[in-house]
C-alpha positions in Angstrom: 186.0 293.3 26.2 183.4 291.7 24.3 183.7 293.1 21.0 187.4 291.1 21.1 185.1 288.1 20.4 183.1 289.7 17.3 186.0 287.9 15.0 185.1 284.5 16.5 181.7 284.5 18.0 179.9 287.5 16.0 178.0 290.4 17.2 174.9 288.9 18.5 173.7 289.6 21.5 170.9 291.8 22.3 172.3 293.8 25.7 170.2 296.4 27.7 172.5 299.1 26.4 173.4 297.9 23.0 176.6 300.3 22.2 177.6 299.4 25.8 181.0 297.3 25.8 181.7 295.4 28.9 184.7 293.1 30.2 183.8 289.5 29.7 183.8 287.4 32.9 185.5 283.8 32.4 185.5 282.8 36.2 184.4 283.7 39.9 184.9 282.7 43.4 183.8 284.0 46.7 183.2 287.6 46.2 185.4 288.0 43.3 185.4 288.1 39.7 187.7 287.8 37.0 187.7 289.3 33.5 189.7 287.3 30.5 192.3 289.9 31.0 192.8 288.1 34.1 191.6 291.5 36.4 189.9 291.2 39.8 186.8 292.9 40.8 185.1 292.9 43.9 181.6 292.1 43.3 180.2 294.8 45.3 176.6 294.2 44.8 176.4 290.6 44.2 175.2 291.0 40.4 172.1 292.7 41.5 171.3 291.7 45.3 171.5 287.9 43.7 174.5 286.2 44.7 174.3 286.1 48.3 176.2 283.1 49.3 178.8 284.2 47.1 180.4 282.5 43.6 182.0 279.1 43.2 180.2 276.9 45.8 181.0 273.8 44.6 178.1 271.8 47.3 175.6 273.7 45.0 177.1 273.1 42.1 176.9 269.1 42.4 173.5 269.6 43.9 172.5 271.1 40.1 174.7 268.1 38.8 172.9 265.4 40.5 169.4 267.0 39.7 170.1 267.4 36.1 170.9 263.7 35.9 168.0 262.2 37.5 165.1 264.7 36.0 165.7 268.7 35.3 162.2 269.1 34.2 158.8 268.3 34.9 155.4 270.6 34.7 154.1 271.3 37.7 150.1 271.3 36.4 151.3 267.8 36.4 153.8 266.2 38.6 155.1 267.5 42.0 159.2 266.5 43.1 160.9 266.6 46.0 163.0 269.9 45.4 160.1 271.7 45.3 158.8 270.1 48.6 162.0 270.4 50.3 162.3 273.9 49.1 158.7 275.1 50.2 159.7 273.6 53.5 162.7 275.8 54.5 161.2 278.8 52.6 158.1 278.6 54.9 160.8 277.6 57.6 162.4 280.8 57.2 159.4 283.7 56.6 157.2 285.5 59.7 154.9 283.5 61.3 151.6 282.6 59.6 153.1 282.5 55.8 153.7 279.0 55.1 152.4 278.7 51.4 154.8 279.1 48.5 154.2 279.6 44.9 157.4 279.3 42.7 158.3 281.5 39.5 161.4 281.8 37.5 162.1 285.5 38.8 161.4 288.7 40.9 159.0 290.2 38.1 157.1 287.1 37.9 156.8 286.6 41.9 155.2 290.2 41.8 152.9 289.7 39.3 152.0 286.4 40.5 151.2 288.2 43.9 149.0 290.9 42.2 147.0 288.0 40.6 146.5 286.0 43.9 145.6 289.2 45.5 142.5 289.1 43.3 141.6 285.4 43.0 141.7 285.6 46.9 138.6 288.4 47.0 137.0 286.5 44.2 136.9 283.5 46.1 135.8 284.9 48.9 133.5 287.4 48.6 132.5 286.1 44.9 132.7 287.2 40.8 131.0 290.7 42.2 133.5 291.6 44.3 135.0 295.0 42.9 138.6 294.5 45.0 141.3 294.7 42.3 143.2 298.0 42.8 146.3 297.2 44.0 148.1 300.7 46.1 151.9 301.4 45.3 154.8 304.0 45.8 156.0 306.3 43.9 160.3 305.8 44.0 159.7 301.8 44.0 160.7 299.2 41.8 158.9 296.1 41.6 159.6 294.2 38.2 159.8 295.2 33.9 156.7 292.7 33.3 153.5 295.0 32.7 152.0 294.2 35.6 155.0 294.5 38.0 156.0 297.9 35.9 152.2 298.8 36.8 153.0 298.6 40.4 156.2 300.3 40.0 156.9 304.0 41.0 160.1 304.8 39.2 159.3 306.9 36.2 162.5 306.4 34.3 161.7 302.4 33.9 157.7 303.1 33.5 157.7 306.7 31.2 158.5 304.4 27.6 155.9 302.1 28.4 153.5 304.1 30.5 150.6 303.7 27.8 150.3 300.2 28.0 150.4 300.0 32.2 147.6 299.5 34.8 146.2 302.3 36.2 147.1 301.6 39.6 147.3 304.0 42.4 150.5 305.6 43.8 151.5 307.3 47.3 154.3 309.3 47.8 157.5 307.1 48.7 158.6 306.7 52.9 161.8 308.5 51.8 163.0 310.6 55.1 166.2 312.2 53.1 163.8 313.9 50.6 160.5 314.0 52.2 157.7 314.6 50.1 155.9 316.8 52.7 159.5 318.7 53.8 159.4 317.4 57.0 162.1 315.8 59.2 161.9 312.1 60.9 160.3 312.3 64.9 158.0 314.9 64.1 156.2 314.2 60.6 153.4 312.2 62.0 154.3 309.2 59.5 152.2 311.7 56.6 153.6 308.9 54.0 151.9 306.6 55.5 148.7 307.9 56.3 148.8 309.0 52.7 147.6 305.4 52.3 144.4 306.2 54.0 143.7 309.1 52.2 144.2 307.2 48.7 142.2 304.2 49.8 139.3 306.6 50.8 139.8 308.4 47.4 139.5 305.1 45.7 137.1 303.3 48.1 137.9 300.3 50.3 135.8 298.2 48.0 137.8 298.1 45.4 141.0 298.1 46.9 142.5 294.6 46.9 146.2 294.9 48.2 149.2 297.6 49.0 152.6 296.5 47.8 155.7 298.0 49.0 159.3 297.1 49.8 160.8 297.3 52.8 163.5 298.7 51.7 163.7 300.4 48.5 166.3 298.8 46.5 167.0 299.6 42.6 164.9 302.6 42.5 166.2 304.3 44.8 169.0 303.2 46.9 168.6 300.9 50.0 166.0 303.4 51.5 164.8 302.6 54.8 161.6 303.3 56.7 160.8 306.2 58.9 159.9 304.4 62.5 156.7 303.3 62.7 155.8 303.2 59.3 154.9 299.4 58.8 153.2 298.9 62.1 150.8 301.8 61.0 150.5 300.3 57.5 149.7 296.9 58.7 147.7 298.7 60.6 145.6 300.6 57.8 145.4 297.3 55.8 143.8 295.7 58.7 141.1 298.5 58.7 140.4 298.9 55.4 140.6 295.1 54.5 143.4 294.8 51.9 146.1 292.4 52.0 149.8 294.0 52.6 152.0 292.8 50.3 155.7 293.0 50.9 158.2 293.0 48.2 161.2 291.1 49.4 162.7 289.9 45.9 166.2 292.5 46.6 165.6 292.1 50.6 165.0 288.2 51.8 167.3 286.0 52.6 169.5 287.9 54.7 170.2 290.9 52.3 169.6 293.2 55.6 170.8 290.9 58.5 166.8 289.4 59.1 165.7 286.6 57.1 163.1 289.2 55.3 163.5 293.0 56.1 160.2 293.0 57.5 161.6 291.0 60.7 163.5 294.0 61.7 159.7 295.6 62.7 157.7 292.1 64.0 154.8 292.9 61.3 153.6 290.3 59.2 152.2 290.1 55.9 149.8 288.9 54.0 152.0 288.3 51.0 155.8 288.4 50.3 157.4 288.5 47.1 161.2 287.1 47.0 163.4 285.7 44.2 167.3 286.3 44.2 168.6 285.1 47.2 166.8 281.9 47.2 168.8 280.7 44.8 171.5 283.2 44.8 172.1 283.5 40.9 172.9 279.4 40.8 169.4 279.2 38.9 166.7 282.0 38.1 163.9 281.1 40.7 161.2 283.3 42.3 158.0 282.6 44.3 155.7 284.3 46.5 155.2 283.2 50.3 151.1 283.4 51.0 149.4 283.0 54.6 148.1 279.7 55.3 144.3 281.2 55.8 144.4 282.9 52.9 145.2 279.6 51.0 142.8 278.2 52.6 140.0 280.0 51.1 141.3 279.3 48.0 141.1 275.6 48.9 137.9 275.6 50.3 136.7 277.1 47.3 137.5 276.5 43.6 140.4 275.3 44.0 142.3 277.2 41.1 144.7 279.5 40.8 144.4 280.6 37.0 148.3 281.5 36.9 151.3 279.7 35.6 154.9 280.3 33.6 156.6 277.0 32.1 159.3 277.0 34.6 157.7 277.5 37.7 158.5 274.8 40.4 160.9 272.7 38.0 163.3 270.3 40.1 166.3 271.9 38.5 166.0 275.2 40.5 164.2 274.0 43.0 167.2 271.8 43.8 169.9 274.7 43.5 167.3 276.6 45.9 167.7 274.0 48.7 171.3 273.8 48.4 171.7 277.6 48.4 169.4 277.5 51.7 171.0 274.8 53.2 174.6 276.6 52.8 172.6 280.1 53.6 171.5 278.2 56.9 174.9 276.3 57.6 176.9 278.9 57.8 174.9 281.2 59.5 174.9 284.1 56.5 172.0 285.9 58.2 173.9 286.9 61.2 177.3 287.6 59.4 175.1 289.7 57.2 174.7 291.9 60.0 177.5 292.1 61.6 179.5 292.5 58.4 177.2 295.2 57.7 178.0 297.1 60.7 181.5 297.1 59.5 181.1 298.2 56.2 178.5 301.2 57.1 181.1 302.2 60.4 183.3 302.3 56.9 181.1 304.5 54.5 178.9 306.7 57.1 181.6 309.2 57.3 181.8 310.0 53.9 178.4 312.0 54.5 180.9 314.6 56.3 184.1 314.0 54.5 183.3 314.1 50.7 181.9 316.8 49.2 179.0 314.7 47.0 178.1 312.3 49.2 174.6 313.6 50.4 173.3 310.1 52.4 174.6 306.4 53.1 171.8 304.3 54.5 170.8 300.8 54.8 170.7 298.1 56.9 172.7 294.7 56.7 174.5 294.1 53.9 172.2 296.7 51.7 174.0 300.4 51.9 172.9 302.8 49.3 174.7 305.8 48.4 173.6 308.9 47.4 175.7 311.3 45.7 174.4 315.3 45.6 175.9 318.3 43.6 175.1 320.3 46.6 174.9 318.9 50.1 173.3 321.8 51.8 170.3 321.8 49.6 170.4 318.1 48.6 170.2 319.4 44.7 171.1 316.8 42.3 173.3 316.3 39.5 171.8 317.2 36.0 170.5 313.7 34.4 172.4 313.6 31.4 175.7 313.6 33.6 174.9 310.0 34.4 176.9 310.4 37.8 175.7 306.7 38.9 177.2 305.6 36.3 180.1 307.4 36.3 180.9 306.5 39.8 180.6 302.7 39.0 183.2 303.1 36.2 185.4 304.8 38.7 184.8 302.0 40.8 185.8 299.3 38.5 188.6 300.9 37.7 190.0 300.0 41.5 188.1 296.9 40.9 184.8 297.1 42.5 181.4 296.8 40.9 178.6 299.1 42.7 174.9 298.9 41.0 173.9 302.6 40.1 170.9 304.2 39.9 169.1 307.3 39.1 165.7 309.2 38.9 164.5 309.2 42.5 164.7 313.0 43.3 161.8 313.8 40.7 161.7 311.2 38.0 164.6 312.5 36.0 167.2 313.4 38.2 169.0 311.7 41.2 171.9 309.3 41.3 173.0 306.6 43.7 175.1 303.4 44.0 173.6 300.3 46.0 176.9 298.4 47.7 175.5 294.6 48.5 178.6 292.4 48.4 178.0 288.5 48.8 176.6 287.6 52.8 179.7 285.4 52.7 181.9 288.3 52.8 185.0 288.6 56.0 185.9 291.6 57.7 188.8 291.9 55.7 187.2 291.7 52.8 184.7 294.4 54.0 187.6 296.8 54.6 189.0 296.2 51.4 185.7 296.8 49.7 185.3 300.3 51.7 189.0 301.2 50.3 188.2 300.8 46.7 185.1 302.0 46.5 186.5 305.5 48.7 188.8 305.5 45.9 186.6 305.5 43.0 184.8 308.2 44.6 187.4 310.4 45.0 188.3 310.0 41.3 185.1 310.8 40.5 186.0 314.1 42.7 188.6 315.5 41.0 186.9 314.6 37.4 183.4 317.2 38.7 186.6 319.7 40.1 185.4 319.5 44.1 
């Protein structure tokens, strides 16, 4: 554990949870991990939706190598390389038709808040300095970065609530969120009202100042892998259209295969204006970020000013940009997209019966390789656990126990209460592996059982 290394190292390090001791990781391969105990976990949600092509890929590794050696740095106000170029290429390669621009960051958080700020610059070039477009339109339940712009965007009270003084005022709609619908009604006959909330909050607000409406396709870290109710982006895309404001999809848990489509929103044939993406491009081998942008909404930029008054100091280095186009290359090679999906058919023929077979678990949902779990105190009225029980938690040190890692999360019933695990294991995962993931996580959920007395 890591206070074992206070003695050599010191107590230094500044973690999310600072009274929080963890097992040290010393070395990783495929979809394992190992601990300097010398125990094996299953890494069941690739870090955090990052590692996608899985741990140990030597190909990558010597791609960072060789980069390193000939230049690992260079600003790109200033010089332009041929990672970056090579990267943009399969990037644009990969996203819906139309988006062929890309903007690279560092991160998730910085791709969002880099998309809020194009969002602008694009009306201002445009329409000019009086245009009033700058709202940009979120979810409540949605998580979209910890930078204060991406935090103002985001919906999850738990992560905004410290902080809330200092965020954007931005508008919020209630969540697409079928298991807990906002307006108690049940997929088929709801008449997509989550959606058409949309319209009403853009007519509360006024058109003219709304610039953008930013969701994810499928809610990741907020609130577990939720998907859409049918229909619902075709009639956002179609709102957006009418009311002139760009649709901005965030796919920084989602692209890359996460869901068995290259980005989530593939599953529906809409396109946006914008997408926002980060961890699978580089799949943990280097922090890297960027957002995709439509070519005609470049071009007004182009055709006008010329400027985009953004920037971080390691946007576009060669370093990641190199570990990006290995990471694609092997992502493409191997055909990760497709064994995404099929792999997640496995593992949610696996986990879908728990909904009738344990006693907590109220919904498994997902697509792909993206399965969230939710866990109830009561399945017949969908109640949740009390908040200070940390059952999320609790579940994922069950888990690891058996030698799984889950990623929980809490808060989306009302803000407070509400607990689920996301399952995301590397897209390089085997059948085999798949079953042997379902096995330990069934059993850390039915230790987790016997400890609440069910």
């Amino acid at each position: 554990m890591y206070k074992d290394y206070a003695e050599q190292y010191g107590d230094h390090v500044f973690f999310r949870d600072v009274n929080k001791d963890m097992p040290v990781i010393v070395r990783a391969q495929g979809i394992y991990l190992y601990d300097d105990k010398g125990k094996e976990y299953i890494d069941g949600c690739s870090g955090s939706q990052v590692t996608n092509i899985g741990h140990g890929v030597e190909e990558v590794a010597e791609a960072i190598g060789r980069q390193a050696k000939t230049v690992a740095f260079t600003h790109l106000s200033r010089f332009a390389s041929v990672p970056i170029m090579r990267l943009a290429q399969q990037v644009a390669e990969l996203a819906p038709p139309g988006l062929s621009r890309v903007y690279f960051v560092s991160g998730g958080s910085e791709a969002v808040e880099a998309a809020i700020k194009f969002a602008r610059t694009y009306f201002l070039e445009r329409d000019g300095a009086d245009t009033k477009k700058h709202k940009i339109i979120a979810r409540w339940h949605s998580y979209h970065g910890n930078t204060l712009g991406a935090l103002s965007v985001t919906g999850h009270m738990p992560r905004r609530k410290k902080y809330d003084p200092m965020l954007v005022d931005f508008p919020h709609i209630p969540a697409c969120y079928c298991y807990r619908c906002f307006a108690g009604k049940s997929q088929g006959s709801c008449n997509l009202d989550c959606a058409n909330a949309l319209e009403a909050t853009i007519l509360e607000h006024g058109a003219e100042n709304i610039a953008a409406f930013m969701a994810e396709p499928f809610v990741g870290a907020a609130s577990g892998a939720v998907p859409p109710a049918e229909g619902y982006w075709a009639r956002i895309r179609e709102i957006c259209d009418k009311y002139d404001i760009l649709l901005i999809a965030d796919e920084v848990m989602t692209g890359f295969g996460r869901t068995g489509a290259d980005f989530a929103v593939d599953h529906w044939g809409v396109v946006p204006d914008i997408i926002s993406c980060a961890k699978g491009m580089s799949a943990g081998y280097a922090p890297l970020g960027a957002f995709i942008v439509k070519e005609d909404l470049f071009k007004v930029l182009q055709r006008g000013s010329g400027k985009f008054t953004h920037g971080h100091t390691y946007g576009g280095n060669p370093l990641a940009a190199a570990a990006g186009v290995a990471v694609l290359d092997y992502y493409k090679r191997h055909n990760l997209c497709e064994n995404s999906r099929l792999m997640g058919e496995r593992l949610f023929a696996a986990l879908d019966p728990l909904e009738e077979t344990s006693p907590i678990v109220g919904d498994v949902r997902g697509r792909g390789l993206f399965c969230g779990v939710e866990i109830v105190q009561d399945k017949a009225s969908r109640k949740p656990f009390p908040p200070e029980m940390s059952i999320g938690e609790k579940l994922t040190l069950k888990c690891m126990d058996h030698g799984l890692v889950v990623y929980p999360g809490s808060g989306h019933a009302d803000g407070r209460a509400g607990d689920h695990v996301l399952i995301g294991p590397p897209l390089t995962i085997t059948a085999a592996e798949v079953d042997e993931l379902a096995r330990r996580f069934k059993a850390g959920l039915k230790d987790l059982e016997k400890e609440l007395g069910y």
